[in-house]
C-alpha positions as CSV (number, residue, x, y, z in Angstrom):
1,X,-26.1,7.6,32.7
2,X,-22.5,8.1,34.4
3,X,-20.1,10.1,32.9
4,X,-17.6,6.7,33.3
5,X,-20.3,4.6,31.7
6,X,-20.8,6.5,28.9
7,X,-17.0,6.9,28.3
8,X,-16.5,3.3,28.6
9,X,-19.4,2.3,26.0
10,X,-17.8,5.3,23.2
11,X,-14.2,4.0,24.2
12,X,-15.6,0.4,23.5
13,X,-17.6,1.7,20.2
14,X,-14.1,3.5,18.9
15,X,-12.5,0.6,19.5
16,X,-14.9,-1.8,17.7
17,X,-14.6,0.3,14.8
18,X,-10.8,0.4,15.1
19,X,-10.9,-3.5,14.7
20,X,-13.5,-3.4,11.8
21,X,-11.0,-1.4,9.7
22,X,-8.0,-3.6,10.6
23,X,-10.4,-6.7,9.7
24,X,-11.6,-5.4,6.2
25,X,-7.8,-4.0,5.4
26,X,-5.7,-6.8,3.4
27,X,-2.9,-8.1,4.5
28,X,0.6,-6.9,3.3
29,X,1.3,-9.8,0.8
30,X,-2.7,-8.8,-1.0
31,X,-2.0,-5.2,-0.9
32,X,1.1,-5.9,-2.8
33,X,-0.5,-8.1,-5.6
34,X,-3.3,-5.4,-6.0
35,X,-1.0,-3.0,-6.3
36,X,1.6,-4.1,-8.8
37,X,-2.0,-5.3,-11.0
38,X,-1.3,-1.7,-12.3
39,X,2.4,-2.3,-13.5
40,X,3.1,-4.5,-17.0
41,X,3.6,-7.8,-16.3
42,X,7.6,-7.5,-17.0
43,X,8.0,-4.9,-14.7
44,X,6.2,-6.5,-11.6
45,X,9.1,-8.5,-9.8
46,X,11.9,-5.7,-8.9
47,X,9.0,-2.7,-7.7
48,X,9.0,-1.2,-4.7
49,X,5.2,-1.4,-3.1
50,X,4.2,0.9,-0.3
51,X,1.2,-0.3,1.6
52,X,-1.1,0.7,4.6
53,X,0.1,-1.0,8.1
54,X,-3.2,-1.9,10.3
55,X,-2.9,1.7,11.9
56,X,-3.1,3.1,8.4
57,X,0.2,4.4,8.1
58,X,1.8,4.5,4.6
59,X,4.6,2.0,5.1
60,X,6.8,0.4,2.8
61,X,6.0,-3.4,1.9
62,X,8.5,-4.6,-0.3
63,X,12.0,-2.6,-1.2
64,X,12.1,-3.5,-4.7
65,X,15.1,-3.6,-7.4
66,X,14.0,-1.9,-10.4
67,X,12.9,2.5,-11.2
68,X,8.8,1.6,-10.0
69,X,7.2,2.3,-7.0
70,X,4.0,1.3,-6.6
71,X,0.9,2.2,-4.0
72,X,-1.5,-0.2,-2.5
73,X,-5.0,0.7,-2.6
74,X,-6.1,3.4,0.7
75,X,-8.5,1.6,2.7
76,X,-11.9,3.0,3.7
77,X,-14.0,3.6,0.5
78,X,-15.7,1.6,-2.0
79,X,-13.8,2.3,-4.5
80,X,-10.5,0.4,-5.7
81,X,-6.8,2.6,-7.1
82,X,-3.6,1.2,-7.5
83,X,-0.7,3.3,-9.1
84,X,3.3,2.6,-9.8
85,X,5.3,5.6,-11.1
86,X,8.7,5.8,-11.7
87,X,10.9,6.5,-8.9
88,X,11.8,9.9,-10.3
89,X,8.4,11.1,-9.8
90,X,8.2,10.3,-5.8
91,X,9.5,13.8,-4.4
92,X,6.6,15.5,-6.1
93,X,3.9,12.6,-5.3
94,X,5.5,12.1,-1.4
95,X,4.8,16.1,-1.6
96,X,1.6,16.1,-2.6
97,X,0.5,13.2,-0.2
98,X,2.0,15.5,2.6
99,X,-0.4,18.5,1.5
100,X,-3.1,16.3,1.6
101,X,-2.3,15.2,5.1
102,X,-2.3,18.9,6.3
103,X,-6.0,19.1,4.7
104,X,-4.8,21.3,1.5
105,X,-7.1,20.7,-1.4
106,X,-6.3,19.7,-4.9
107,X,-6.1,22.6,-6.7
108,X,-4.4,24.4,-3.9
109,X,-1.7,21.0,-4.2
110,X,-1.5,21.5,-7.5
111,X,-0.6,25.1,-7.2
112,X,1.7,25.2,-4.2
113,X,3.9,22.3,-6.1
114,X,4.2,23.6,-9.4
115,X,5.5,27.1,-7.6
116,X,8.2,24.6,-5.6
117,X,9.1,23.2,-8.4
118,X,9.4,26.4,-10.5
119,X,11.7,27.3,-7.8
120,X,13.4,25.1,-7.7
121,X,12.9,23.5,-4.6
122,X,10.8,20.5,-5.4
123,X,12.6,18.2,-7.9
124,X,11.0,16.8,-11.0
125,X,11.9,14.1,-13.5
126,X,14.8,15.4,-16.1
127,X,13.3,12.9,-18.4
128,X,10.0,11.4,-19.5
129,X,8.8,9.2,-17.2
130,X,5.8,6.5,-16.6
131,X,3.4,6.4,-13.4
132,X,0.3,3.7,-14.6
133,X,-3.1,4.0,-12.6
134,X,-5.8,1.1,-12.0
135,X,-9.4,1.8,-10.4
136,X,-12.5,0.8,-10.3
137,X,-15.3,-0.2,-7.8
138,X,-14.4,-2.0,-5.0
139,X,-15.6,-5.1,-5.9
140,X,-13.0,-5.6,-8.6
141,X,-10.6,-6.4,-6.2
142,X,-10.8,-10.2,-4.7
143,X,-9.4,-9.9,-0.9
144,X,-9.4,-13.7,-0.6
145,X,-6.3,-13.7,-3.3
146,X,-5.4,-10.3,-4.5
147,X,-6.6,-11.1,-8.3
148,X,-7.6,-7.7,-10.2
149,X,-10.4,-8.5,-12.5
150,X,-11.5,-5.5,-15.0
151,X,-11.1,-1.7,-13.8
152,X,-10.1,1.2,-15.9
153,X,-6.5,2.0,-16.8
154,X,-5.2,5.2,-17.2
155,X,-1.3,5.7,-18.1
156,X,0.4,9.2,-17.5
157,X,3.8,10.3,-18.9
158,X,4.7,12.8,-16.9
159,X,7.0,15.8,-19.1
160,X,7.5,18.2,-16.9
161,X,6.9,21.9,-18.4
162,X,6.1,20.3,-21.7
163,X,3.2,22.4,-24.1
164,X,1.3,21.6,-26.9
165,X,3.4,23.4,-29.4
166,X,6.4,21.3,-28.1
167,X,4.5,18.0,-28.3
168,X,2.1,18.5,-31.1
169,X,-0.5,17.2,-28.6
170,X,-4.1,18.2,-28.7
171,X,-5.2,19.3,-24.8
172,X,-8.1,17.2,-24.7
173,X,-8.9,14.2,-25.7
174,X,-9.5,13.7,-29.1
175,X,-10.9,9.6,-29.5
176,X,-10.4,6.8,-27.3
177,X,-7.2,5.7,-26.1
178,X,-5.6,8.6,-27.9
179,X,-2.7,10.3,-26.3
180,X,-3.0,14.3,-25.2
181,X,-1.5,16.9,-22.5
182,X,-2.8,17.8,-19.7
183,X,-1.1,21.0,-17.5
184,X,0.8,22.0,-20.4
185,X,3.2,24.1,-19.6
186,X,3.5,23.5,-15.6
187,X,5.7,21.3,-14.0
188,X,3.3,18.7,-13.7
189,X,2.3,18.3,-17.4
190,X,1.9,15.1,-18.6
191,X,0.2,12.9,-21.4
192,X,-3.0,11.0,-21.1
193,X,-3.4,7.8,-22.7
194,X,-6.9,6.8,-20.9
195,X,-8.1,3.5,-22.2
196,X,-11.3,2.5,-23.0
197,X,-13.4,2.6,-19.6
198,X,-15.0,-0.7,-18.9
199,X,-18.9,0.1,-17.8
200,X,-19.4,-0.4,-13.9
201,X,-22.1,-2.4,-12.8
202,X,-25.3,-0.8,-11.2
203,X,-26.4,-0.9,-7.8
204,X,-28.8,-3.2,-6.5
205,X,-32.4,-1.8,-5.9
């Protein structure tokens, strides 16, 4: 085979690909009713969504009104998350989305924030504040209309530096639904309320 055939048929396969992902990604208007499925229903109008433009940049959807900001769910997996936080949580979420790009792992994330922030140079929330998760498998999410059906909900307070003797939390959950701190004493600590998990079908044989 020629070197310009076979550049032309892995150009052509790249760009097939390329067009698969832009045909399975929602459009801006679904990604934004998928994602504000994680807010409560009162808060919904006036957020702010961030989405995923066909290139798969992180974009911003709608400018909202109200302290929420919401993220669509990240295209390429077969699994389904949705979160909305309040706004005074986005410099240490925009950071850690920035690590991530650069190929830093979690723990490492995790790590290099909380020293920012004890520093001073990574600003957290001076006051309690919300951020509200949604997942689930894939297939809980209808791409013809956006519609969120089931999926597991986790909501997060975050307290920055808070501990258990502060609180009078337990650190691990103690009983369904039934708050408790996690990262107690970091600048990331925050309390779980995880709801009952809805059981995920099985795979086909």
């Amino acid at each position: 085979m020629r070197l310009a055939t076979a550049i032309l048929i892995a150009a052509s396969g790249l760009l097939a690909g390329a067009a698969s992902a832009a045909a399975q990604q929602p459009g801006p208007g679904l990604q934004i009713a998928g994602a504000l499925s994680a807010v409560p229903e009162d808060r919904r109008e006036g957020a702010t969504v961030l989405g995923y433009s066909p290139a798969g940049e992180l974009v911003t959807l709608r400018e909202g009104s109200n302290e929420l900001l919401c993220l669509a769910d990240k295209p390429g997996d077969e699994r389904f998350h949705v979160a909305c936080y309040h706004r005074s949580l986005e410099p240490y979420m925009k950071r850690g989305r920035a690590l991530r790009a650069e190929g830093v792992e979690s723990a490492d994330s995790f790590r290099i924030r909380h020293e920012e922030a004890d520093a001073g140079s990574l600003e957290m929330p001076q006051a309690p504040a919300a951020l509200y998760n949604l997942g689930g498998p894939l297939s809980i999410f209808d791409p013809a209309t956006g519609e969120v059906t089931g999926g597991n909900w986790v909501w997060v307070v975050y307290t920055p530096w808070a501990t258990e003797e502060g609180t009078g939390l337990p650190t691990t959950p103690q009983a369904p639904g039934a708050p408790w701190i996690m990262r107690p004493g970091t600048a990331s600590s925050h309390i779980m309320i995880v709801q009952p998990r809805e059981p995920e079908p099985k795979p086909e044989p």
